[in-house]
VMD Tcl script that builds the backbone (N, CA, C; Angstrom):
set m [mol new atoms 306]
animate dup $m
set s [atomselect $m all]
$s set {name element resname resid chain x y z} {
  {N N UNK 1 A 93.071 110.893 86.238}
  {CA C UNK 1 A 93.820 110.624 87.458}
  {C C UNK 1 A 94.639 109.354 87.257}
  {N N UNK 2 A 95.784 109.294 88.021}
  {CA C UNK 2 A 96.233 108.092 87.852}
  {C C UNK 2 A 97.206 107.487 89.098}
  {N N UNK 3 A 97.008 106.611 89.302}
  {CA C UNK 3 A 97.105 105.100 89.998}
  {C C UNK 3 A 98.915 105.250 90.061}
  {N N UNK 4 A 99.361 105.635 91.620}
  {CA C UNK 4 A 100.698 105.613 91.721}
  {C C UNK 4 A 101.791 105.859 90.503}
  {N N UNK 5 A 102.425 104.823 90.546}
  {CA C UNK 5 A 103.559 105.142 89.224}
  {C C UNK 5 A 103.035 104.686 87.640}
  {N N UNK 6 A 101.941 103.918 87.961}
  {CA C UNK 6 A 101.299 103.479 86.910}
  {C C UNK 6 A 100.890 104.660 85.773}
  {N N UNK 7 A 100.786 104.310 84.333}
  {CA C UNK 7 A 100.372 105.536 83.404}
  {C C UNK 7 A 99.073 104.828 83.100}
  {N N UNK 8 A 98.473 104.313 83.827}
  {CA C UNK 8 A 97.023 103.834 83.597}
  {C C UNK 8 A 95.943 105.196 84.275}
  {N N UNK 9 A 95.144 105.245 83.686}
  {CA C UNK 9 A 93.594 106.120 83.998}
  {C C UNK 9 A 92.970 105.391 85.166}
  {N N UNK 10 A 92.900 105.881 86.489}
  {CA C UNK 10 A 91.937 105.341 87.113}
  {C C UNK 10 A 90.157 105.699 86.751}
  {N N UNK 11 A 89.382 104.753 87.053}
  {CA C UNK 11 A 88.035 105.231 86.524}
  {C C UNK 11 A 86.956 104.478 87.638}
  {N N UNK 12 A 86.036 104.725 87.667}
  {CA C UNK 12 A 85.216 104.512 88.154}
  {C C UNK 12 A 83.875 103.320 87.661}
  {N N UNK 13 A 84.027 102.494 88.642}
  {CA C UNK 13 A 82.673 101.068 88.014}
  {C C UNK 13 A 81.567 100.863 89.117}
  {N N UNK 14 A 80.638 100.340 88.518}
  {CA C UNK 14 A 79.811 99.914 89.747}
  {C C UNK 14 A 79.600 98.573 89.205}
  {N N UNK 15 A 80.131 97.143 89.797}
  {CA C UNK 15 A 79.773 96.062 89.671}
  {C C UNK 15 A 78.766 95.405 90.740}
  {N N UNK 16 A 77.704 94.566 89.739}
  {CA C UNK 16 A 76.611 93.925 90.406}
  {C C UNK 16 A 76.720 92.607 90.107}
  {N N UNK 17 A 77.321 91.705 91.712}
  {CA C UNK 17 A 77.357 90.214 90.553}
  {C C UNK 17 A 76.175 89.436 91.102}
  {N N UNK 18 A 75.288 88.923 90.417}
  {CA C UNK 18 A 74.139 88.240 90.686}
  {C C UNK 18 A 74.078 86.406 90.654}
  {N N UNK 19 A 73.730 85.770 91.092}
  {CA C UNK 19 A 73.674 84.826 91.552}
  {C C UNK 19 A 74.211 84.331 92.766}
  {N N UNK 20 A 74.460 82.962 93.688}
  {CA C UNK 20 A 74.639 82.622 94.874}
  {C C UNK 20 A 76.647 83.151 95.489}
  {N N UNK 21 A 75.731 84.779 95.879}
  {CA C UNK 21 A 76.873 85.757 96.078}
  {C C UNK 21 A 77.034 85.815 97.734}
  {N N UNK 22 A 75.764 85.455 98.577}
  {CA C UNK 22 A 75.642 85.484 99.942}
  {C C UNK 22 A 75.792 84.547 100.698}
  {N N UNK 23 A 76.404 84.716 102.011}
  {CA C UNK 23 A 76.815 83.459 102.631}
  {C C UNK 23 A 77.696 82.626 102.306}
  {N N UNK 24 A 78.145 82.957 101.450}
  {CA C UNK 24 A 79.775 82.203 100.787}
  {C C UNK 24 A 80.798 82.560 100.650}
  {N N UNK 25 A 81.334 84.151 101.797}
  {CA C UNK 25 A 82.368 84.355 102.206}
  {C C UNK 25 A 82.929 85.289 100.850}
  {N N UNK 26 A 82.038 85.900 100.149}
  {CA C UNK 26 A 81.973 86.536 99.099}
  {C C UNK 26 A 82.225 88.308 98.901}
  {N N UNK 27 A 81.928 88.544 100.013}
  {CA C UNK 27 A 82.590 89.686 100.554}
  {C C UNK 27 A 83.401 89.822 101.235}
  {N N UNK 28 A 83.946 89.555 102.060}
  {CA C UNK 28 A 85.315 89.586 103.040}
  {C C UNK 28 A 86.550 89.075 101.630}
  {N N UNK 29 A 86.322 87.860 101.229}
  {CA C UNK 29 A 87.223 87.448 100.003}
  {C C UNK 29 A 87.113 88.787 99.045}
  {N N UNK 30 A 86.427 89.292 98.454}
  {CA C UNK 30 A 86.558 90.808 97.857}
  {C C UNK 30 A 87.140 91.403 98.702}
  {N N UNK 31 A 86.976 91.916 99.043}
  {CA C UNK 31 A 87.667 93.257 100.108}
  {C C UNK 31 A 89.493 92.735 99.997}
  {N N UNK 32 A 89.804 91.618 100.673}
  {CA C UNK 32 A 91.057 91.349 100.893}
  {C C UNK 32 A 91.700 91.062 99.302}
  {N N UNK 33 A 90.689 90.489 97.789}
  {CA C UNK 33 A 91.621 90.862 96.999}
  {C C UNK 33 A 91.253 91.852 96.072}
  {N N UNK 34 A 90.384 92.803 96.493}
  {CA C UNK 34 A 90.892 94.081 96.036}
  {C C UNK 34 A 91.536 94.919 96.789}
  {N N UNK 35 A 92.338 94.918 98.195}
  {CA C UNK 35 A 93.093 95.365 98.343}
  {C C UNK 35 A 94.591 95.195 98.071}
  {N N UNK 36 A 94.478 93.710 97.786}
  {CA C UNK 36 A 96.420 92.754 97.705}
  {C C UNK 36 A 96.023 93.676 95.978}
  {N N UNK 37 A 95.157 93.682 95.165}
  {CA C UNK 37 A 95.356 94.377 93.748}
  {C C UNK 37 A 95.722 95.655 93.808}
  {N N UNK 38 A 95.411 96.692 94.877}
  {CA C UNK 38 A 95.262 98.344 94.901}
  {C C UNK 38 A 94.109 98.920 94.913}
  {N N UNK 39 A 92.765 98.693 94.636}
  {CA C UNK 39 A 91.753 98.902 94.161}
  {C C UNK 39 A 91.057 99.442 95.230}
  {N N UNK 40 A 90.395 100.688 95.178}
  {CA C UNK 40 A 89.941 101.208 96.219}
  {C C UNK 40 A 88.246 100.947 95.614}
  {N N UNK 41 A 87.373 101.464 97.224}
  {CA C UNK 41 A 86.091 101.577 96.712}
  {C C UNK 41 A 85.259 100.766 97.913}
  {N N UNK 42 A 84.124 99.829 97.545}
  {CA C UNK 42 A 83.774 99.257 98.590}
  {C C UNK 42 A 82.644 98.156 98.066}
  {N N UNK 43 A 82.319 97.359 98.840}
  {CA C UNK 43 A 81.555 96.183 98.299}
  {C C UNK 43 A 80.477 95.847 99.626}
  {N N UNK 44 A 79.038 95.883 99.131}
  {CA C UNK 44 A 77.853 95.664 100.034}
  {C C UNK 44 A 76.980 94.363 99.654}
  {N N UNK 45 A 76.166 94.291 100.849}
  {CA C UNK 45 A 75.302 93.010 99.969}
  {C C UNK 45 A 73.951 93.432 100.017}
  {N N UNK 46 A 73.127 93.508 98.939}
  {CA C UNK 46 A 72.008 94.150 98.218}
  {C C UNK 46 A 70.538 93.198 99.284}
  {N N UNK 47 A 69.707 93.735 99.198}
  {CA C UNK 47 A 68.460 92.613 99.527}
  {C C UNK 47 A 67.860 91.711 98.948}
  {N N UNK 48 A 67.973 91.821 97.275}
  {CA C UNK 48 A 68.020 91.520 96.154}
  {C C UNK 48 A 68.517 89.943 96.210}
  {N N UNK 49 A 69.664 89.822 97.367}
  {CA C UNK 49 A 70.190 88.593 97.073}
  {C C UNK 49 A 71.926 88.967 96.270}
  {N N UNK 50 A 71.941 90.310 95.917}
  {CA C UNK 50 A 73.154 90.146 94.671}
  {C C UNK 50 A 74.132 91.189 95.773}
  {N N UNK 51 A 75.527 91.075 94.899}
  {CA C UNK 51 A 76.640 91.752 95.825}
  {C C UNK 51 A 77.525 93.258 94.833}
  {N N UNK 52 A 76.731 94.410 95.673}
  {CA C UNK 52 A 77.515 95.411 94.700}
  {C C UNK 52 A 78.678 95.857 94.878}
  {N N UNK 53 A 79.680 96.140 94.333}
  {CA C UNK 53 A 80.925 96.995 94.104}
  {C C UNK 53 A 80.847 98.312 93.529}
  {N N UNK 54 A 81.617 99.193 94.038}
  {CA C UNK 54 A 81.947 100.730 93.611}
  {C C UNK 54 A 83.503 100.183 93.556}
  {N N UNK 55 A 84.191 100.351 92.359}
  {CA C UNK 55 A 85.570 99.766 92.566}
  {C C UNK 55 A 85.879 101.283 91.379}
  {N N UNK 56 A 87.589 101.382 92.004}
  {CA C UNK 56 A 88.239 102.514 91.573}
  {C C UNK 56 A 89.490 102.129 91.349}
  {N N UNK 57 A 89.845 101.845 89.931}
  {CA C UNK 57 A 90.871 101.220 89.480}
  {C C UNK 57 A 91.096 101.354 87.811}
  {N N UNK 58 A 92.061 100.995 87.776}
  {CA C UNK 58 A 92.740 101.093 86.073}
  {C C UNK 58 A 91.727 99.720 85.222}
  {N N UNK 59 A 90.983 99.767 83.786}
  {CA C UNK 59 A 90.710 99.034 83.088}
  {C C UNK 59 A 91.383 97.406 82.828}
  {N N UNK 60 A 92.771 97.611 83.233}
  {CA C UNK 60 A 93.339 96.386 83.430}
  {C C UNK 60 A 92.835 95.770 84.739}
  {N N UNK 61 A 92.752 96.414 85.659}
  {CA C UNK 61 A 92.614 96.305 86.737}
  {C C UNK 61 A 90.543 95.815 87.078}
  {N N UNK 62 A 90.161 95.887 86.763}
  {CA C UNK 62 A 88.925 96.174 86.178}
  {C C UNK 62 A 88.744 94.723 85.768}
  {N N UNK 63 A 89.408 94.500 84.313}
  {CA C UNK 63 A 89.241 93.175 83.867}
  {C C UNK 63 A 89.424 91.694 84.678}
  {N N UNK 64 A 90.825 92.312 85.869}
  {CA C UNK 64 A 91.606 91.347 86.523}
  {C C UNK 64 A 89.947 90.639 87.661}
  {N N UNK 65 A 89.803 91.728 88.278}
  {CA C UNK 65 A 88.802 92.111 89.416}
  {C C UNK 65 A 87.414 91.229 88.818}
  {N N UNK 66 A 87.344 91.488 87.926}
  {CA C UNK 66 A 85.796 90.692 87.215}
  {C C UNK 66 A 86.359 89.309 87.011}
  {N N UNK 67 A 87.096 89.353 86.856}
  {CA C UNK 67 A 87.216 87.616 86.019}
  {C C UNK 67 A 87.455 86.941 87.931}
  {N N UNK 68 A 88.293 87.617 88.602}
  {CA C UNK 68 A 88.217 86.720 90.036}
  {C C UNK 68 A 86.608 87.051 90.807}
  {N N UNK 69 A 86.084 87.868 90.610}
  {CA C UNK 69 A 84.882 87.646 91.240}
  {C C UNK 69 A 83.761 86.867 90.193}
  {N N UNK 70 A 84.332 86.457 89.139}
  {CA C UNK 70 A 83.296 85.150 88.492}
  {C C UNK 70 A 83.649 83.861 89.033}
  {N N UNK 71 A 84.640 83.855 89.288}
  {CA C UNK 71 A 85.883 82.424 89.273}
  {C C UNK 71 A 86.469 82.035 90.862}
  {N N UNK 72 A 86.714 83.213 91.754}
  {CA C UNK 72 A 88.014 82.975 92.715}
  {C C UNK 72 A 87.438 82.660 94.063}
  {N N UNK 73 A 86.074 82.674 93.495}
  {CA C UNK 73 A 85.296 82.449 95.664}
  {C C UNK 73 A 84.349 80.811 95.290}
  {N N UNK 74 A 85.237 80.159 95.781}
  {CA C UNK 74 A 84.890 78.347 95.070}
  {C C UNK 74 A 83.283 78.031 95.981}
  {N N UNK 75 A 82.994 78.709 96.951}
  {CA C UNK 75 A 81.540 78.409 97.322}
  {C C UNK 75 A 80.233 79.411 96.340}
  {N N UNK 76 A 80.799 80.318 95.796}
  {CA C UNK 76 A 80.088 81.222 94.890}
  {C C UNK 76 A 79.451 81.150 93.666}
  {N N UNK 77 A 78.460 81.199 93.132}
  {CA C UNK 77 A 77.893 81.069 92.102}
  {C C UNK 77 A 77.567 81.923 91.114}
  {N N UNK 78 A 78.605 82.886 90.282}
  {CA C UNK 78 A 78.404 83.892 90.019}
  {C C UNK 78 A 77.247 83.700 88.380}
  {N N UNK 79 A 75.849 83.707 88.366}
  {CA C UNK 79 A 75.147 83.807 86.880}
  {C C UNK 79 A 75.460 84.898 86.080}
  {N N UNK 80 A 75.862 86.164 86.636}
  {CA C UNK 80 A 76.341 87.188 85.894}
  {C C UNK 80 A 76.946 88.373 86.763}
  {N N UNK 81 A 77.678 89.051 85.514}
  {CA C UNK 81 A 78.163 90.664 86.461}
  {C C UNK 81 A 77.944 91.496 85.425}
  {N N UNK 82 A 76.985 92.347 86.161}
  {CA C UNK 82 A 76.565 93.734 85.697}
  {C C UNK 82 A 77.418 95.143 85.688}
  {N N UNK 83 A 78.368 95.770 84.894}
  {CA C UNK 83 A 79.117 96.943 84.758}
  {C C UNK 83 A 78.940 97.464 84.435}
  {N N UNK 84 A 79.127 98.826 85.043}
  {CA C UNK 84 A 78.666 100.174 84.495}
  {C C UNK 84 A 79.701 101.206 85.044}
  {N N UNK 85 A 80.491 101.907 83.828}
  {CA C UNK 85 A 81.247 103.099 84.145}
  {C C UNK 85 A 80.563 103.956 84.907}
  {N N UNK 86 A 81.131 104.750 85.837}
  {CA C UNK 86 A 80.675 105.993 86.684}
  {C C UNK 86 A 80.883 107.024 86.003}
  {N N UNK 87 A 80.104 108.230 86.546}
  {CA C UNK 87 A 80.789 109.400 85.730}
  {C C UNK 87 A 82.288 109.919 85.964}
  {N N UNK 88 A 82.782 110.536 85.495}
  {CA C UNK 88 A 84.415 110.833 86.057}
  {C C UNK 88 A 84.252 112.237 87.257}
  {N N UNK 89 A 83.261 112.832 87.486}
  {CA C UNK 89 A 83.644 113.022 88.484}
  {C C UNK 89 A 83.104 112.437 90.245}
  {N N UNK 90 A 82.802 111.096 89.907}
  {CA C UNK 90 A 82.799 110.242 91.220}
  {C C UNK 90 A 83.621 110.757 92.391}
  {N N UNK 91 A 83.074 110.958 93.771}
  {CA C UNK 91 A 84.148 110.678 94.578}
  {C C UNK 91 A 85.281 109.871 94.425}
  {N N UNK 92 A 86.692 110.391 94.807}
  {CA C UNK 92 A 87.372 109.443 95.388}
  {C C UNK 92 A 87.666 108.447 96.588}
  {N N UNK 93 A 87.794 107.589 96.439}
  {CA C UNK 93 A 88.038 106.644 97.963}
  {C C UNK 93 A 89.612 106.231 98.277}
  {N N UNK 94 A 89.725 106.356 99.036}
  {CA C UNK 94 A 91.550 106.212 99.884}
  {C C UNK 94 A 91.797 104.710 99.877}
  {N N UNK 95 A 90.685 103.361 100.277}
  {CA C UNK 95 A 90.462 102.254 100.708}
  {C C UNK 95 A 89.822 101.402 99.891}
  {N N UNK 96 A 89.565 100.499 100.490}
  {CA C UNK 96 A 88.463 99.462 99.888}
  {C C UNK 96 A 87.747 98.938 101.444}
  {N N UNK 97 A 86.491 99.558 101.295}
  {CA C UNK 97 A 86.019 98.889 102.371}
  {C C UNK 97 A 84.351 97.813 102.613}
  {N N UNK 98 A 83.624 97.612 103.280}
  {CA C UNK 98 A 82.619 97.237 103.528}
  {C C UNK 98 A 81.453 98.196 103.828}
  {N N UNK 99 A 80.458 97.860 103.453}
  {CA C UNK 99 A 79.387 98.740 103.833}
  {C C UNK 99 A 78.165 98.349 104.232}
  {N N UNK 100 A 77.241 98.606 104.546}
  {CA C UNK 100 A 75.485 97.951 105.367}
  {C C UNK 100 A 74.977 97.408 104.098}
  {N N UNK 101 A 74.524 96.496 104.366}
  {CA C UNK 101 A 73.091 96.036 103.306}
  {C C UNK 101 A 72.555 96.979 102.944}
  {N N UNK 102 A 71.874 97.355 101.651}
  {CA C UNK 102 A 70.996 97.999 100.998}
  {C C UNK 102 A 69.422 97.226 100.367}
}
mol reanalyze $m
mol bondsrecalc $m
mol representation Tube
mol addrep $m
């Protein structure tokens, strides 16, 4: 599949970023820049303490998305992010949205 005019592959990830991900405005800041990127999908906050992503986007796109959720939320403490390709036939998502605690 592919991403508007772009000749990039959209694909499917599930990112888990672990460390001080809650209460630091760490989701709402996701949501708004994976939408200014294109990136559909959605981002929850775990019980665990950690913050997951289902993100649906091009590998460039992918790389961009990880490096600002290590770096771009200055109250955040990211110790690591966990990635894992989806299978390709994942739902698609239209959005990027929010979802309930898990």
């Amino acid at each position: 599949m592919h991403y508007g005019n772009q000749s990039e592959t959209i694909e499917t990830w599930l990112v888990k970023a672990i460390g001080r991900v809650q209460g630091v405005g760490y989701r709402d800041a996701g949501i708004r820049y994976a939408r200014a990127q294109g990136i559909t999908g959605w981002i929850r906050n775990r019980v665990d303490g950690s913050v997951e992503l289902m993100l649906q986007c091009s590998k460039e796109q992918l790389a961009n998305m990880c490096r600002w959720l290590r770096d771009g939320i200055p109250f955040a403490r990211v110790d690591r992010l966990d990635v894992s390709e989806m299978p390709s036939h994942a739902p698609r998502f239209d959005r990027f949205d929010r979802l309930p605690t898990v």
